[in-house]
C-alpha positions as CSV (number, residue, x, y, z in Angstrom):
1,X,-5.7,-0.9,6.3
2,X,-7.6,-2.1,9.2
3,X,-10.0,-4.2,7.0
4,X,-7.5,-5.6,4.8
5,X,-5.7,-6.8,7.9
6,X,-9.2,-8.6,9.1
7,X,-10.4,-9.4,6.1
8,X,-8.4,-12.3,4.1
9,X,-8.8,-14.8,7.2
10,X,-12.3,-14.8,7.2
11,X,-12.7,-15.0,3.2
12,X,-10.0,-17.5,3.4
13,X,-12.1,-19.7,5.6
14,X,-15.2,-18.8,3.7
15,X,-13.7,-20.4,0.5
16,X,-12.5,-23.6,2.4
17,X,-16.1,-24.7,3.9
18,X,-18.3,-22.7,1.2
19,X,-16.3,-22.9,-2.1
20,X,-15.4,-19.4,-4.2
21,X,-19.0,-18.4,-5.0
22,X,-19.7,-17.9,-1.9
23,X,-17.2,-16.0,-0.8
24,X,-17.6,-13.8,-3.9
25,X,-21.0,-13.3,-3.2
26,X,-20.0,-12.3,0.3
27,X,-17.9,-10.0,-0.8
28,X,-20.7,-8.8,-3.7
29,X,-22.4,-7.6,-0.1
30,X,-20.0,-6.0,1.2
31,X,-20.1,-3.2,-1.1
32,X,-23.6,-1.9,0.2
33,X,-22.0,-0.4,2.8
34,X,-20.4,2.3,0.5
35,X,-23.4,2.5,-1.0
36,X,-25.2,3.5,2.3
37,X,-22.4,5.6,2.6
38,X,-23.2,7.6,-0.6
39,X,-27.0,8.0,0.0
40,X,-26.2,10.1,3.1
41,X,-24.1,13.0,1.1
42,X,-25.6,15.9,0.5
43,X,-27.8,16.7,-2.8
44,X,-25.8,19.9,-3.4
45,X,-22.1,20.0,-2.8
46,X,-20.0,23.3,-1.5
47,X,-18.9,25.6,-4.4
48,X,-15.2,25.8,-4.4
49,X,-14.0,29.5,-5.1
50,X,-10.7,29.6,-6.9
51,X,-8.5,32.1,-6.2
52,X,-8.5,34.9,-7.9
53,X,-6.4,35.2,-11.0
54,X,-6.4,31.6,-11.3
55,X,-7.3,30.0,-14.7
56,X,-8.7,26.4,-14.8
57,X,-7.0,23.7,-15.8
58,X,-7.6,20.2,-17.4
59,X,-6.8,17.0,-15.9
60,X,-3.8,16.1,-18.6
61,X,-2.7,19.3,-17.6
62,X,-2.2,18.8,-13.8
63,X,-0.8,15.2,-14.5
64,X,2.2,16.7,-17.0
65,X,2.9,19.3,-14.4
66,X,3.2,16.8,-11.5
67,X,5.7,15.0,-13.7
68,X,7.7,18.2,-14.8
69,X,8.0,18.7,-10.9
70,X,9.3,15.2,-10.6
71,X,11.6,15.0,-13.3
72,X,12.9,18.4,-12.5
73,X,13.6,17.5,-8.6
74,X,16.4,15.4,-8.3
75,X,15.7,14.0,-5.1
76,X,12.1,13.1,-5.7
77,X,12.6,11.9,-9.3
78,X,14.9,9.3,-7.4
79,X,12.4,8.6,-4.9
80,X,10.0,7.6,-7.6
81,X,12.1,5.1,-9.4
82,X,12.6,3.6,-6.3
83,X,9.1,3.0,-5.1
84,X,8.6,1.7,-8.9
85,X,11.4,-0.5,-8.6
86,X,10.2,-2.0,-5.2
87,X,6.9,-2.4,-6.3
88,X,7.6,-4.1,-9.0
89,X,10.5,-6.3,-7.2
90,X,8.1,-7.1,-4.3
91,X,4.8,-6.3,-4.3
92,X,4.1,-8.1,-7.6
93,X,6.4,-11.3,-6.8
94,X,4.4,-11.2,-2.9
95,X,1.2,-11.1,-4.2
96,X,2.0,-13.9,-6.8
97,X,4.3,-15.8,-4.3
98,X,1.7,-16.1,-1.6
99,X,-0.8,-17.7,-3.5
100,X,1.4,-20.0,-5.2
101,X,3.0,-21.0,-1.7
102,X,-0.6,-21.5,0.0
103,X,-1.4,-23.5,-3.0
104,X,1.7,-25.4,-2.8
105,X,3.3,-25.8,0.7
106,X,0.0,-25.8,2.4
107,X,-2.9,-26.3,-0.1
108,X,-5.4,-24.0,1.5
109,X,-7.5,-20.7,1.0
110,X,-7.9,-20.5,4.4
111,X,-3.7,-20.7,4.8
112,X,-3.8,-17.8,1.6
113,X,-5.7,-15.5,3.7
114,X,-4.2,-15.7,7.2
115,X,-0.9,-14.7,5.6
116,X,-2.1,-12.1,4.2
117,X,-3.6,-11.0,7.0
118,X,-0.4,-11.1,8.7
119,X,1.2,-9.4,6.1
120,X,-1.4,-6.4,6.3
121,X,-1.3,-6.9,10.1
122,X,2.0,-6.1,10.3
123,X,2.0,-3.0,7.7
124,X,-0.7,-2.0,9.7
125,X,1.7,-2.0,12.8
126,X,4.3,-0.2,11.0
127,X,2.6,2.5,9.8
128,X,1.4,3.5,13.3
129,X,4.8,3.0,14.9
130,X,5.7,5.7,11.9
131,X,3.5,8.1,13.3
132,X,5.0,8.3,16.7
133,X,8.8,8.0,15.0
134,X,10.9,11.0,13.4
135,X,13.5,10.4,11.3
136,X,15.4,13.7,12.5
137,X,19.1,12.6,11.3
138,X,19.9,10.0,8.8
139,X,16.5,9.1,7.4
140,X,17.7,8.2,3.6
141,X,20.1,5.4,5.3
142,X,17.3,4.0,7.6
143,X,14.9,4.2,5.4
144,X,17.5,2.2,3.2
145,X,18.1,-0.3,5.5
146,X,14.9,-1.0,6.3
147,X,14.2,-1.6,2.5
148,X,17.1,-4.1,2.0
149,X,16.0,-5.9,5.6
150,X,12.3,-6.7,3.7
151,X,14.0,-7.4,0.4
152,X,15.7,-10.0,2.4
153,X,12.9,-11.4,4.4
154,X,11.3,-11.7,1.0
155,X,14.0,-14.3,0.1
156,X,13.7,-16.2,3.8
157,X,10.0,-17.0,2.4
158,X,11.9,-19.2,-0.6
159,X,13.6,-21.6,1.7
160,X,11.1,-21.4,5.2
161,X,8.3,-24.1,4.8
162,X,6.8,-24.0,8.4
163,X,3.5,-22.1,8.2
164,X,4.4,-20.3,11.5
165,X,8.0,-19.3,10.4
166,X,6.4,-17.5,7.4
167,X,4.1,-15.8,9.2
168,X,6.3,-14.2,11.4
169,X,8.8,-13.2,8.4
170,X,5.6,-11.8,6.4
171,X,4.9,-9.5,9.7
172,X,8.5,-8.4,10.0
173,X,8.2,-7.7,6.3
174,X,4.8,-5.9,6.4
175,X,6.1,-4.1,9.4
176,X,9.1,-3.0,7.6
177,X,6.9,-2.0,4.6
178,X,4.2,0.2,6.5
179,X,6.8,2.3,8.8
180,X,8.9,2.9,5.4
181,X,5.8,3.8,3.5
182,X,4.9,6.4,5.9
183,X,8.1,7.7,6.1
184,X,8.6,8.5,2.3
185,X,5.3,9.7,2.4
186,X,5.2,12.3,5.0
187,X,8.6,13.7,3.5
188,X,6.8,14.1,0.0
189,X,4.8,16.0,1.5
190,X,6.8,18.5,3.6
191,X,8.6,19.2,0.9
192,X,6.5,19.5,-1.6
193,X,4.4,23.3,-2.1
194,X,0.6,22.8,-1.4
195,X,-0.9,23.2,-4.6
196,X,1.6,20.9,-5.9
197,X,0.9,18.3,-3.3
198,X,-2.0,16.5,-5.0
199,X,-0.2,16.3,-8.2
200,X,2.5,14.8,-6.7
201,X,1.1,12.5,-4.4
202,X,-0.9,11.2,-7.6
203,X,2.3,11.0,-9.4
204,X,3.8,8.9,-6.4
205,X,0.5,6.3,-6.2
206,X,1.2,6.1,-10.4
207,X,4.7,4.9,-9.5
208,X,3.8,2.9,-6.9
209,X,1.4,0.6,-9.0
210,X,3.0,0.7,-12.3
């Protein structure tokens, strides 16, 4: 989260004075770092011992079985539709948006990426206030709240032209969107069983992107 907060400014900046190829090339760079990072694992890695009576199952087979557990959970099978329906309501139409304003309003790369950067900085924000906040009592109606509160700053961004003004309302909405993430996240997983948890939380990433 960290380096997508850092990381649009800069490539932003790189496409104003340098022009896209360079900033892809840039970017083509990057990726040795993750490279380093995979020389240094280890040749051979740890045998996992499955329990005993356990009988091995195929991919296709875990996925159906995290969506049985969905379907069949009321609560969850909610949940899901929801993050869908967000993500598809504002993710999509920000991503889109942002690049169309910059283009528009403020014809600039370098504009493009330091609102996204605030965007990311501001998720970024939220999702460590999240870890020092529990939701003991009411969580479903803040969490609520906060949704409808970014669904509304999303609209503030159709009628605000000042470059500053949308940069703060992308924050608010990035901070909005980071503590609520975290939130939904953490309560998947209490109340989810363990060996159901990856299934689930793949289930939940699905939903989010579809």
């Amino acid at each position: 989260q960290l380096s997508t907060t850092i990381g649009p400014a800069p490539a932003g900046l790189a496409i104003k004075h340098w022009g896209l190829s360079a900033a892809f090339g840039i970017d083509a760079l990057s990726f040795l770092g993750p490279v380093l990072a995979l020389l240094w694992l280890p040749d051979q890695a740890h045998q996992l011992v499955a329990p005993a009576g356990s009988t091995p199952r195929g991919m296709l087979t875990s996925i159906a079985q995290g969506l049985r557990y969905v379907v069949n959970d009321r609560p969850l099978r909610l949940l899901f539709l929801v993050a869908a329906g967000l993500n598809l309501c504002v993710a999509g139409p920000l991503t889109v948006g942002l690049a169309a304003m910059a283009n528009s309003r403020f014809g600039s790369a370098a504009a493009y990426g330091v609102l996204l950067s605030c965007f990311e900085g501001g998720a970024l924000a939220g999702m460590l206030l999240a870890g020092g906040v529990r939701l003991r009592s009411h969580r479903g109606w803040s969490l609520t709240a906060l949704t409808f509160s970014t669904g509304l700053t999303l609209c503030g961004l159709a009628v605000v032209y000042r470059f500053l003004a949308v940069a703060v309302l992308l924050i608010v909405m990035g901070l909005g969107s980071g503590f609520v993430n975290i939130q939904i996240m953490s309560w998947v997983q209490s109340r989810v069983t363990q060996e159901m948890l990856g299934r689930l939380m793949s289930v939940l990433m699905f939903s989010a992107v579809s």
